[in-house]
N, CA, C and O atoms as a GROMACS GRO file, in nm:
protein
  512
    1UNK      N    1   0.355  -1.186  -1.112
    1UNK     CA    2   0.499  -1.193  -1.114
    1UNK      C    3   0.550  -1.178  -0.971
    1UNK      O    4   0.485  -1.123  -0.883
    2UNK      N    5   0.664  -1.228  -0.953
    2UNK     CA    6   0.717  -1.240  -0.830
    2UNK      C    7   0.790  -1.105  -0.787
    2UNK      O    8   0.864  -1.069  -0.878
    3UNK      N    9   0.792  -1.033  -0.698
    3UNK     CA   10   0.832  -0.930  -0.646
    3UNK      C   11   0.864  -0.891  -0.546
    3UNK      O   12   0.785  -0.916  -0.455
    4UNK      N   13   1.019  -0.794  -0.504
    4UNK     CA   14   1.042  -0.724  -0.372
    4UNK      C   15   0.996  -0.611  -0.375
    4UNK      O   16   1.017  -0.517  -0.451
    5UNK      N   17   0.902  -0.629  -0.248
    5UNK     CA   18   0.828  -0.538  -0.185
    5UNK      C   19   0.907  -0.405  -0.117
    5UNK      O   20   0.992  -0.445  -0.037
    6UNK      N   21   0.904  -0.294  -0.124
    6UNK     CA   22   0.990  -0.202  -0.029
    6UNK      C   23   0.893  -0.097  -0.005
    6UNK      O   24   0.828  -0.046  -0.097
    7UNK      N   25   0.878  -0.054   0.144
    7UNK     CA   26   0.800   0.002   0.214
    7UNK      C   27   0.848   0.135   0.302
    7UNK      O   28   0.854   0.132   0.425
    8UNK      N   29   0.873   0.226   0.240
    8UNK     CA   30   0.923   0.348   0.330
    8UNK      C   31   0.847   0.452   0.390
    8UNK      O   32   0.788   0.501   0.293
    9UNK      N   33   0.811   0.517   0.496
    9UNK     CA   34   0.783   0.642   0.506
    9UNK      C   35   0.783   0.694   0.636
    9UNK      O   36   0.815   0.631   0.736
   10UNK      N   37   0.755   0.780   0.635
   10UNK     CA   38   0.802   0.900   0.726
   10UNK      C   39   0.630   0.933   0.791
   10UNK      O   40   0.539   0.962   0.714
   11UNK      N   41   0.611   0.924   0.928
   11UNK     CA   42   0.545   0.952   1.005
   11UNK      C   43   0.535   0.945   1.096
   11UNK      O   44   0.563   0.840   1.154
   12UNK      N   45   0.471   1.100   1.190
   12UNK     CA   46   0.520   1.163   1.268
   12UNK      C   47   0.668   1.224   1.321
   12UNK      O   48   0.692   1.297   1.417
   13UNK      N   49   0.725   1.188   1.255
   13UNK     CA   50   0.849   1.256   1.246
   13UNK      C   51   0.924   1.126   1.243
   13UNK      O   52   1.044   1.154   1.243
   14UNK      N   53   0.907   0.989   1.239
   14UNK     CA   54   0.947   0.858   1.258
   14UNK      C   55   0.978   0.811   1.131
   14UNK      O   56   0.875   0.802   1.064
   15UNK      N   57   1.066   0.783   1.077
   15UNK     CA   58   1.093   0.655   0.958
   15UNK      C   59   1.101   0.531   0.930
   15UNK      O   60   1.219   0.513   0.903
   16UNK      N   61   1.050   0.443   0.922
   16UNK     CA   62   1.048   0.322   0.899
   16UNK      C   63   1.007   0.265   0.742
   16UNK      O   64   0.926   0.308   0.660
   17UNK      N   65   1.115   0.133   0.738
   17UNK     CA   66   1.102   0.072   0.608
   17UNK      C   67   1.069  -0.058   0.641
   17UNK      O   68   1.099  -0.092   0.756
   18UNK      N   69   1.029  -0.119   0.589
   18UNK     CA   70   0.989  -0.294   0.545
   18UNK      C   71   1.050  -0.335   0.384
   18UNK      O   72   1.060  -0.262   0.286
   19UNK      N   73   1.080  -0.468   0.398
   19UNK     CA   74   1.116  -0.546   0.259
   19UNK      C   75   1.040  -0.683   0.312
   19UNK      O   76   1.065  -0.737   0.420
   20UNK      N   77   0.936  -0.733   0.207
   20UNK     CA   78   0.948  -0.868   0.159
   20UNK      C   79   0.958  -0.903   0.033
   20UNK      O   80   1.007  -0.829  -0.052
   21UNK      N   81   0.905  -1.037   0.005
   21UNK     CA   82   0.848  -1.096  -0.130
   21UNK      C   83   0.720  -1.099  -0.117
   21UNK      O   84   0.653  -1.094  -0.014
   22UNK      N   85   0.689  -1.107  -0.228
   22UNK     CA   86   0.519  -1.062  -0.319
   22UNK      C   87   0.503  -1.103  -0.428
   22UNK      O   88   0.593  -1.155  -0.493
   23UNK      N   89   0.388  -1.089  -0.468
   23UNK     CA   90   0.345  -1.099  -0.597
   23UNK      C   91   0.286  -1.036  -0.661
   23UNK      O   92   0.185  -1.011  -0.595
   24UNK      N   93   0.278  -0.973  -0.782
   24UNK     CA   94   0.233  -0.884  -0.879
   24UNK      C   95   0.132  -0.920  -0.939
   24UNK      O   96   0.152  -1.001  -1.030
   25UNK      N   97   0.019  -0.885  -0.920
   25UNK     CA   98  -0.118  -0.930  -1.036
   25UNK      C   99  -0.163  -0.848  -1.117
   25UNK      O  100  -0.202  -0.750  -1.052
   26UNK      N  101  -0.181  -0.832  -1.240
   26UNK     CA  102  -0.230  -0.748  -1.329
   26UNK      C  103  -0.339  -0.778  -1.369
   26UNK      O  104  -0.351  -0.894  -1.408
   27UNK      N  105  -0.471  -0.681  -1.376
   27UNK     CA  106  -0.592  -0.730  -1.471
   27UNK      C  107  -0.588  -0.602  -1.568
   27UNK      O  108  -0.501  -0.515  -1.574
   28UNK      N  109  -0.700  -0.613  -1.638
   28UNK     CA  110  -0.738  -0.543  -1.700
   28UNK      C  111  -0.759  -0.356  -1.672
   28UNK      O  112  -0.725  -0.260  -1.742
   29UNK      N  113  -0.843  -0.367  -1.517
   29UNK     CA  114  -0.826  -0.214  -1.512
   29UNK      C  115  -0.793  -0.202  -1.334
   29UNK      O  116  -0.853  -0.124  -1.260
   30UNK      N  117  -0.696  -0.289  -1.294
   30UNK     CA  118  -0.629  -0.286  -1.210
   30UNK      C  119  -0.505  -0.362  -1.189
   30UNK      O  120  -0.473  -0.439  -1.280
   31UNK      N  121  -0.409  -0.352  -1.053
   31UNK     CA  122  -0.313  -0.448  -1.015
   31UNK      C  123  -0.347  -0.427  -0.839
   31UNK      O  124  -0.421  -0.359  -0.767
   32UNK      N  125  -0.262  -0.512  -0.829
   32UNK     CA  126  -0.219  -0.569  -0.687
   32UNK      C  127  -0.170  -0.627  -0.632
   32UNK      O  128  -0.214  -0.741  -0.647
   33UNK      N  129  -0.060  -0.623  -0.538
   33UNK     CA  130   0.046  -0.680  -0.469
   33UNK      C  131  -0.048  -0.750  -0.323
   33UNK      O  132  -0.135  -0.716  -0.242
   34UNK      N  133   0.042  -0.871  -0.359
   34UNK     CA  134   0.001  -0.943  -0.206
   34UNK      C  135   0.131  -0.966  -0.158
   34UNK      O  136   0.219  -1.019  -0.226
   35UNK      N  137   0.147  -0.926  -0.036
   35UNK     CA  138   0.273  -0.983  -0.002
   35UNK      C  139   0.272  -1.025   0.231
   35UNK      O  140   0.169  -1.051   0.293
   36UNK      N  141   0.360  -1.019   0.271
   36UNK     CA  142   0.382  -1.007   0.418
   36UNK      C  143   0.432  -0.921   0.495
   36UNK      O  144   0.555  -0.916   0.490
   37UNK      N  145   0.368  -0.829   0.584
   37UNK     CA  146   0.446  -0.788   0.658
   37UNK      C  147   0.431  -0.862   0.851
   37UNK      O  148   0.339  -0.896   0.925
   38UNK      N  149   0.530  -0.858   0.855
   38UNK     CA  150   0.602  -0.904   0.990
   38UNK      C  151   0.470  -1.020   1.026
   38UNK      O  152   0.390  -1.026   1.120
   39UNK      N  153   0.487  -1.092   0.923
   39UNK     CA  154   0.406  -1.214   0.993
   39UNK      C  155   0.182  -1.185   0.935
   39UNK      O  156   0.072  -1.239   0.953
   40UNK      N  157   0.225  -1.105   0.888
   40UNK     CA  158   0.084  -1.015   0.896
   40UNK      C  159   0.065  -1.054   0.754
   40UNK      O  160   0.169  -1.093   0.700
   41UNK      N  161  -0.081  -1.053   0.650
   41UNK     CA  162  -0.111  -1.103   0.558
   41UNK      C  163  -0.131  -0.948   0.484
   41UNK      O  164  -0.242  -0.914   0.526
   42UNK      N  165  -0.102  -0.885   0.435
   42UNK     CA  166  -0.118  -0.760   0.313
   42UNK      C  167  -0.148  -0.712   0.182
   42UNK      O  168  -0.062  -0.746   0.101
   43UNK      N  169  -0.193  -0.679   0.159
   43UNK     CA  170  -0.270  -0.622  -0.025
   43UNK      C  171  -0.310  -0.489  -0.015
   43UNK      O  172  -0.381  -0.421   0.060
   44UNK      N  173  -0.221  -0.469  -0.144
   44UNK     CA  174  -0.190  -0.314  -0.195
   44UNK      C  175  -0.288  -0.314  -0.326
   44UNK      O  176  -0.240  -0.358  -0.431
   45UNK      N  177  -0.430  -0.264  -0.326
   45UNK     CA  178  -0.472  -0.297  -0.462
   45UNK      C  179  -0.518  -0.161  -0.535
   45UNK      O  180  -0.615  -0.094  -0.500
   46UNK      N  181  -0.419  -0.128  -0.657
   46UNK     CA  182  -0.494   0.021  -0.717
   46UNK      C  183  -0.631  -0.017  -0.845
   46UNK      O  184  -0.641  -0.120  -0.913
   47UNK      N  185  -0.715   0.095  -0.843
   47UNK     CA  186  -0.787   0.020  -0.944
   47UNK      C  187  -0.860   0.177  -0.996
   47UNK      O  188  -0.898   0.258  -0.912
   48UNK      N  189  -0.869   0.198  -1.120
   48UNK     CA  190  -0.868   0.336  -1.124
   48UNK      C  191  -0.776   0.446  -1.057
   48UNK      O  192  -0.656   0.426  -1.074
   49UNK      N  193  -0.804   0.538  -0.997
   49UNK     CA  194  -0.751   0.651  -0.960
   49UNK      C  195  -0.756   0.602  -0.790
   49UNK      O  196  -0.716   0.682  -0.705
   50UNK      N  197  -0.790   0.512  -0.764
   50UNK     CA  198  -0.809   0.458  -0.571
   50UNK      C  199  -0.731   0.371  -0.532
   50UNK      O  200  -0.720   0.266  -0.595
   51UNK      N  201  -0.671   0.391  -0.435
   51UNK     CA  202  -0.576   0.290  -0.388
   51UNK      C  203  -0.587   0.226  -0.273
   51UNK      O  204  -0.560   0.301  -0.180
   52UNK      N  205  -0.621   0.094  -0.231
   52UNK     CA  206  -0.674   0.026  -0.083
   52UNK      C  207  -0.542  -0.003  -0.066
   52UNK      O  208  -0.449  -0.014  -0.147
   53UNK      N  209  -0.548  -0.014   0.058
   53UNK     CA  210  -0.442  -0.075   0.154
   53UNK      C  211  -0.526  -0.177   0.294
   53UNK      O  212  -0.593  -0.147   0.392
   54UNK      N  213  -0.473  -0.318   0.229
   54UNK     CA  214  -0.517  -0.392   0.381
   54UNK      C  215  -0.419  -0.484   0.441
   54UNK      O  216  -0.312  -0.509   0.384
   55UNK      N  217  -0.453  -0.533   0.553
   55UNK     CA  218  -0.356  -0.588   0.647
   55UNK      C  219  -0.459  -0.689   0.762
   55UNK      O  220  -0.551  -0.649   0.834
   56UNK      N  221  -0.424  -0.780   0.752
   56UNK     CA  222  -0.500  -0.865   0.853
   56UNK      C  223  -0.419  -0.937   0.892
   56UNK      O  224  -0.338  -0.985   0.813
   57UNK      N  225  -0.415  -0.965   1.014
   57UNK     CA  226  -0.320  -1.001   1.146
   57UNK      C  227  -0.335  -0.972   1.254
   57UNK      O  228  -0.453  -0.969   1.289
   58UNK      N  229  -0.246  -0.943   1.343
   58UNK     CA  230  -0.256  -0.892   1.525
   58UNK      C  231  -0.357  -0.784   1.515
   58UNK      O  232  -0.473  -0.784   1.555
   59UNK      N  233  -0.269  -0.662   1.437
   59UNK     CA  234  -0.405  -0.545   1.395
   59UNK      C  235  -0.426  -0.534   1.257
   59UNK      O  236  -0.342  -0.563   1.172
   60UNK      N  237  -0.537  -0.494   1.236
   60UNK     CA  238  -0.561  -0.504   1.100
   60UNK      C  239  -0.604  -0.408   1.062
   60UNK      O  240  -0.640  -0.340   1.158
   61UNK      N  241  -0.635  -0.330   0.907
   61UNK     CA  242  -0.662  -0.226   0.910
   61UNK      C  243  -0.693  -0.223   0.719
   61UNK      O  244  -0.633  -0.294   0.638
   62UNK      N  245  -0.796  -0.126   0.689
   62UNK     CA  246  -0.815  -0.139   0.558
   62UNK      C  247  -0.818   0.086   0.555
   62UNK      O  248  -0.879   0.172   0.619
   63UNK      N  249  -0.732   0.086   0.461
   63UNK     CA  250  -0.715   0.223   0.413
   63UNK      C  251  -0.777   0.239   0.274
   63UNK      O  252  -0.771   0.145   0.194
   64UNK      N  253  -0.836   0.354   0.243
   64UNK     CA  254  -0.879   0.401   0.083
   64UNK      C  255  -0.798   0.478   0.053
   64UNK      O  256  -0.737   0.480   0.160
   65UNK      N  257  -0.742   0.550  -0.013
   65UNK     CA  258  -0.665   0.693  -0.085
   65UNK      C  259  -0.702   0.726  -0.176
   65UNK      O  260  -0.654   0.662  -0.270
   66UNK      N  261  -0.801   0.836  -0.217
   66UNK     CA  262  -0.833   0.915  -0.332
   66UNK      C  263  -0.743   1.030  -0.336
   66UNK      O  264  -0.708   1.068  -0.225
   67UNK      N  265  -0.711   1.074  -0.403
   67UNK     CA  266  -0.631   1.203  -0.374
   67UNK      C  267  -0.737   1.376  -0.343
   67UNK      O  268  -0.823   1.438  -0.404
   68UNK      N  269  -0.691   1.385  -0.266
   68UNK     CA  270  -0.800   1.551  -0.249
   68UNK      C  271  -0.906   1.487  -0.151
   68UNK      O  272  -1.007   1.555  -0.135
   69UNK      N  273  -0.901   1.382  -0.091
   69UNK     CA  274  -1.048   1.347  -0.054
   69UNK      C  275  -1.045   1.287   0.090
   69UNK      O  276  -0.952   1.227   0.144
   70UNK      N  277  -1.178   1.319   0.145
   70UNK     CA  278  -1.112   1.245   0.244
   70UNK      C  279  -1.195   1.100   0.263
   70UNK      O  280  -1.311   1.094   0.223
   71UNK      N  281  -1.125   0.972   0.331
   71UNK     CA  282  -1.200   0.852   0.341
   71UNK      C  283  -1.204   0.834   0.501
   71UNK      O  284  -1.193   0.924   0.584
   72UNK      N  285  -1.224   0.681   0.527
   72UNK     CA  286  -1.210   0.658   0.650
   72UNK      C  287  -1.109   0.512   0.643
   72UNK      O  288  -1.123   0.422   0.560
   73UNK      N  289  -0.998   0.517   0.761
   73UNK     CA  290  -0.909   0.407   0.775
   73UNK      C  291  -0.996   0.322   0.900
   73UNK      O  292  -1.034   0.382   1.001
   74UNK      N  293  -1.022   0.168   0.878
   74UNK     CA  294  -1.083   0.106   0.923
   74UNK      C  295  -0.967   0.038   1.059
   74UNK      O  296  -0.896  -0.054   1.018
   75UNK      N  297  -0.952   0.066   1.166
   75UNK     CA  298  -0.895  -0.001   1.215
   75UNK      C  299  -0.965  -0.170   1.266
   75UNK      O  300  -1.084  -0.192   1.244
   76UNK      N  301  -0.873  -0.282   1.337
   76UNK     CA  302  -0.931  -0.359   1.319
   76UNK      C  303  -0.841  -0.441   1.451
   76UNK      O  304  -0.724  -0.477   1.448
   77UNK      N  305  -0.932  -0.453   1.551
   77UNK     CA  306  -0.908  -0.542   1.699
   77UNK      C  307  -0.945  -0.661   1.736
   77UNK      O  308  -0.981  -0.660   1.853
   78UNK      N  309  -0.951  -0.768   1.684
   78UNK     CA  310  -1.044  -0.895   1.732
   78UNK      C  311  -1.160  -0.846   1.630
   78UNK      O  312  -1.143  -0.804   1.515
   79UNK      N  313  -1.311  -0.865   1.717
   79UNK     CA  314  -1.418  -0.823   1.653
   79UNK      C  315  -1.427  -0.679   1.630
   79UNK      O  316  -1.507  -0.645   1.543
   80UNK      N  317  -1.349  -0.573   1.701
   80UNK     CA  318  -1.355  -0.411   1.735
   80UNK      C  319  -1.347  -0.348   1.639
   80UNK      O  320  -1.285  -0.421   1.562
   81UNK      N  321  -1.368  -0.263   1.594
   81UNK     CA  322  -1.344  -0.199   1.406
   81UNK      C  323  -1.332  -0.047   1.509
   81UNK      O  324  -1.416  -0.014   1.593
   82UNK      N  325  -1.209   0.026   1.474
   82UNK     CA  326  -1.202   0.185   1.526
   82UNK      C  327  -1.220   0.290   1.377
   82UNK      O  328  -1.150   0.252   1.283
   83UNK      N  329  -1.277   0.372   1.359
   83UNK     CA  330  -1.279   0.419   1.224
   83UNK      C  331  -1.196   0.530   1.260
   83UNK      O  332  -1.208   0.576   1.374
   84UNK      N  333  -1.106   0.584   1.172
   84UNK     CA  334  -1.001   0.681   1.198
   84UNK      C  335  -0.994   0.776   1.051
   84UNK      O  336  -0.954   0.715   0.952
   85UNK      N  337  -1.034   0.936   1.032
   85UNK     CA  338  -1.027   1.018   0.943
   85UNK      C  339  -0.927   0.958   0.881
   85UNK      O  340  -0.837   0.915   0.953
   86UNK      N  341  -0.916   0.938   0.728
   86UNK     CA  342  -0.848   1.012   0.666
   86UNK      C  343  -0.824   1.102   0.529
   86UNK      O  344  -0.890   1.077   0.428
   87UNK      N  345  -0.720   1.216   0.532
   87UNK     CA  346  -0.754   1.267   0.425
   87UNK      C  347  -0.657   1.246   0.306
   87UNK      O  348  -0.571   1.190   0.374
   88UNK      N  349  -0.593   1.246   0.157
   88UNK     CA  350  -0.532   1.175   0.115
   88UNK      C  351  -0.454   1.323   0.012
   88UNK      O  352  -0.512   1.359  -0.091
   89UNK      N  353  -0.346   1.381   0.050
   89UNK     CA  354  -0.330   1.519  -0.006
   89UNK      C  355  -0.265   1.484  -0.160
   89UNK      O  356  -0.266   1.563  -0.254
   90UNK      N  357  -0.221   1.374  -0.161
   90UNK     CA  358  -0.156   1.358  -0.293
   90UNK      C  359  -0.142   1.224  -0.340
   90UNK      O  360  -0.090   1.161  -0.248
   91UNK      N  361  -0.159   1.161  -0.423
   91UNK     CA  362  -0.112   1.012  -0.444
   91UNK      C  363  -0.071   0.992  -0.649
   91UNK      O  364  -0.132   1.034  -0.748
   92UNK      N  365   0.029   0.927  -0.637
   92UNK     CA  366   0.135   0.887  -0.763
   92UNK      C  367   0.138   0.732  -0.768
   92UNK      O  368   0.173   0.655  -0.679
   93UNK      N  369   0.087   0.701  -0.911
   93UNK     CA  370   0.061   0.552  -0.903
   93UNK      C  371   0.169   0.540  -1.056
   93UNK      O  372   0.157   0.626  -1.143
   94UNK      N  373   0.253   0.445  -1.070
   94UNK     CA  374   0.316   0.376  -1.177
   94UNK      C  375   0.322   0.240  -1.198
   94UNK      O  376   0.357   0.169  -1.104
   95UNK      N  377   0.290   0.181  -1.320
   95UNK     CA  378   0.285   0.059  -1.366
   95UNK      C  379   0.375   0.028  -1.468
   95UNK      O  380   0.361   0.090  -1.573
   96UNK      N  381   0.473  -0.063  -1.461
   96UNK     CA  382   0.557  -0.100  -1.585
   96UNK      C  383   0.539  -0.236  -1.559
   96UNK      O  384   0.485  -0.285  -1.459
   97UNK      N  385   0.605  -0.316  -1.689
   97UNK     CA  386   0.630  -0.479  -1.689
   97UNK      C  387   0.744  -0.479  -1.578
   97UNK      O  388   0.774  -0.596  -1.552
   98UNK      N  389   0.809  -0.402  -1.516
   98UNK     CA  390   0.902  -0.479  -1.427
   98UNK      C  391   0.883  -0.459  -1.278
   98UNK      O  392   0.974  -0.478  -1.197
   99UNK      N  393   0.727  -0.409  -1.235
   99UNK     CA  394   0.675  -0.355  -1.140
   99UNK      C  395   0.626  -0.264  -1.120
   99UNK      O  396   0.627  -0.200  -1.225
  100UNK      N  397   0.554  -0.181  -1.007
  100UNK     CA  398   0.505  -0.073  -0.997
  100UNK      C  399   0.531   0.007  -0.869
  100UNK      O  400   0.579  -0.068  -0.784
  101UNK      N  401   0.520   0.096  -0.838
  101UNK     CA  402   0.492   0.217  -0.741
  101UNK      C  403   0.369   0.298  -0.726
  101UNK      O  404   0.295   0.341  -0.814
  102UNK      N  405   0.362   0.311  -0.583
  102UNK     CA  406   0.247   0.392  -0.526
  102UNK      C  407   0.325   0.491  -0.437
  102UNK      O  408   0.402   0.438  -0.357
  103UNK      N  409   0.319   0.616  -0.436
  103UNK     CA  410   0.326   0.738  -0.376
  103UNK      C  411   0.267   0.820  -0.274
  103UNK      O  412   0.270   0.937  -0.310
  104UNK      N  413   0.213   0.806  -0.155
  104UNK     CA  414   0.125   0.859  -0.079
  104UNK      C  415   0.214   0.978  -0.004
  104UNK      O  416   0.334   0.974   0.025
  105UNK      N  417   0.139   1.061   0.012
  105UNK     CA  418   0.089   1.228   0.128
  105UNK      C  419  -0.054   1.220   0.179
  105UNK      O  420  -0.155   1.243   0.113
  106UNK      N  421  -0.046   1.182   0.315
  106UNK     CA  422  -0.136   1.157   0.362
  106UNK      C  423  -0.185   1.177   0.517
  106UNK      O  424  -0.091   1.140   0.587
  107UNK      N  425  -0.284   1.218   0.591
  107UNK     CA  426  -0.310   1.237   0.705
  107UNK      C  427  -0.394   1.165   0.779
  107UNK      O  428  -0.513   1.184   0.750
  108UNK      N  429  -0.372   1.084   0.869
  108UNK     CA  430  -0.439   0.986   0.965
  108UNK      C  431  -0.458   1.014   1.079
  108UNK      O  432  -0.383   0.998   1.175
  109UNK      N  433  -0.604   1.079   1.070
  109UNK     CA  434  -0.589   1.176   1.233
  109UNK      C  435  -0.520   1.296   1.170
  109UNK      O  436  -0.526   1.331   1.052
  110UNK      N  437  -0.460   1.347   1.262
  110UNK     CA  438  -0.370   1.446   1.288
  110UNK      C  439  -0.238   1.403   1.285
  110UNK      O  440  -0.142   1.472   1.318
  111UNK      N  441  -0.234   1.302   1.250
  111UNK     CA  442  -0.076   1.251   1.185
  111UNK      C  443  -0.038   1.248   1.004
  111UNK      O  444  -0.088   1.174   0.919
  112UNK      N  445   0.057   1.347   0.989
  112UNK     CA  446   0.081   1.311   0.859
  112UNK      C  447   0.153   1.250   0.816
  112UNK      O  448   0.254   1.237   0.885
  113UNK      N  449   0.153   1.179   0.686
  113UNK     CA  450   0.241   1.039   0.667
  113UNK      C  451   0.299   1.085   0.537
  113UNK      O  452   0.241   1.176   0.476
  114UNK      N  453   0.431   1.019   0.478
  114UNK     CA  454   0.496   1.074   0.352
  114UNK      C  455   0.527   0.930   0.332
  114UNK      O  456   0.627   0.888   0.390
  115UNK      N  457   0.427   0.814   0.228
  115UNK     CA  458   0.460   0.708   0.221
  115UNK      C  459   0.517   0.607   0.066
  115UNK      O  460   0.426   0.576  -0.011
  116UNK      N  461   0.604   0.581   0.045
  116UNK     CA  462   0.672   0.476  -0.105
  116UNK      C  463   0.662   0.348  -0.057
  116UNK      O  464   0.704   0.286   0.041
  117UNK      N  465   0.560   0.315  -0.199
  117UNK     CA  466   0.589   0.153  -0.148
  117UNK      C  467   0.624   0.125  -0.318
  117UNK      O  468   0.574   0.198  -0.404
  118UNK      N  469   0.712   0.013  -0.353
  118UNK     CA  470   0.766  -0.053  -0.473
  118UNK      C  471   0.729  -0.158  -0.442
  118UNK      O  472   0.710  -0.201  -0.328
  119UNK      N  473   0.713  -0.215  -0.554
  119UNK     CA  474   0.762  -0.345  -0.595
  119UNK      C  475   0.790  -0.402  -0.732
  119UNK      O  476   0.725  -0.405  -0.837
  120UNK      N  477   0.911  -0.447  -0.694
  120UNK     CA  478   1.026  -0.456  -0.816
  120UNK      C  479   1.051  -0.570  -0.840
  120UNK      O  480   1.126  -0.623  -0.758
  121UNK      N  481   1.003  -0.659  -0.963
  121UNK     CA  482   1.040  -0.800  -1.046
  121UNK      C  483   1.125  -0.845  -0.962
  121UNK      O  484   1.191  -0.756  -0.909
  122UNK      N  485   1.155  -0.968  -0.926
  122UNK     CA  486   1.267  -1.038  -0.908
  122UNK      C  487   1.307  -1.107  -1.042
  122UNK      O  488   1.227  -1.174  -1.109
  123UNK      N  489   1.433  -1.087  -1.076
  123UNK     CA  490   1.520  -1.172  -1.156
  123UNK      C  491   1.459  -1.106  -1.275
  123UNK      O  492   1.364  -1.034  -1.241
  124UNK      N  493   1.490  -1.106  -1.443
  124UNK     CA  494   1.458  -1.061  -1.585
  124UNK      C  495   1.426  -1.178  -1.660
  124UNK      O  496   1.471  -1.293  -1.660
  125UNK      N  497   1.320  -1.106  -1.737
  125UNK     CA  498   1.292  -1.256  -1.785
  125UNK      C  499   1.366  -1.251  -1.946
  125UNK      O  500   1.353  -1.162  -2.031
  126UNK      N  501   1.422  -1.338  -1.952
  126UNK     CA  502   1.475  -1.330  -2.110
  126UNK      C  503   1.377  -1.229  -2.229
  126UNK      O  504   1.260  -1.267  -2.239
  127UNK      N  505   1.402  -1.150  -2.285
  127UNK     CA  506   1.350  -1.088  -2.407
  127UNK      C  507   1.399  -1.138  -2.538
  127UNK      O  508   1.515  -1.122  -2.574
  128UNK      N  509   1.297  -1.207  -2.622
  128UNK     CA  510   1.359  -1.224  -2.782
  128UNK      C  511   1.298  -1.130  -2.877
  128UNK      O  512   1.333  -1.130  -2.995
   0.00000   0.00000   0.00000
């Protein structure tokens, strides 16, 4: 399904938001949003209790989020891969027919992040 993307959070004491369009995929024991940021190619995919985050473009970068746990954020330079701690203090996942939400508390490095991302149906589809 077709969807606006909205991207908020708070890190390092900094706020920043993003909006695009996306798309919503549902399977069986996951979903996932593909959408753009600033020119950059992106996928948000939860599947169980884990949530990836990737981005390929100028920089690129692939994140895990378990909650309680810690992973590693893959940074990504040309051929260069930087691996960067992280630990994942909380994460809130929701799925409805008119979109979903992901919830992150999270630390990258020694930076902590307070992150919402939506994405919300465009337009209703008739109900009979």
């Amino acid at each position: 399904m077709k969807v606006r993307v909205n991207v908020s959070s708070v890190s390092g004491g900094q706020q920043f938001n993003t909006s695009s369009i996306g798309e919503l995929t549902i399977g069986e024991d996951e979903f996932s949003v593909h959408y753009y940021s600033e020119g950059d190619e992106c996928r948000l995919t939860v599947r169980g209790g884990e949530v990836t985050q990737q981005r390929r473009g100028n920089l690129g970068f692939e994140m895990r989020f378990i909650e309680g746990e810690d992973t590693l954020c893959i940074l990504r330079e040309g051929e260069r891969e930087f691996p960067v701690p992280l630990h994942t203090f909380a994460l809130g996942i929701s799925l409805s027919d008119d979109g979903c939400s992901v919830a992150l508390r999270y630390a990258l490095g020694d930076i902590a992040t307070e992150l919402v991302f939506t994405a919300e149906r465009i337009g209703k589809q008739l109900r009979r």
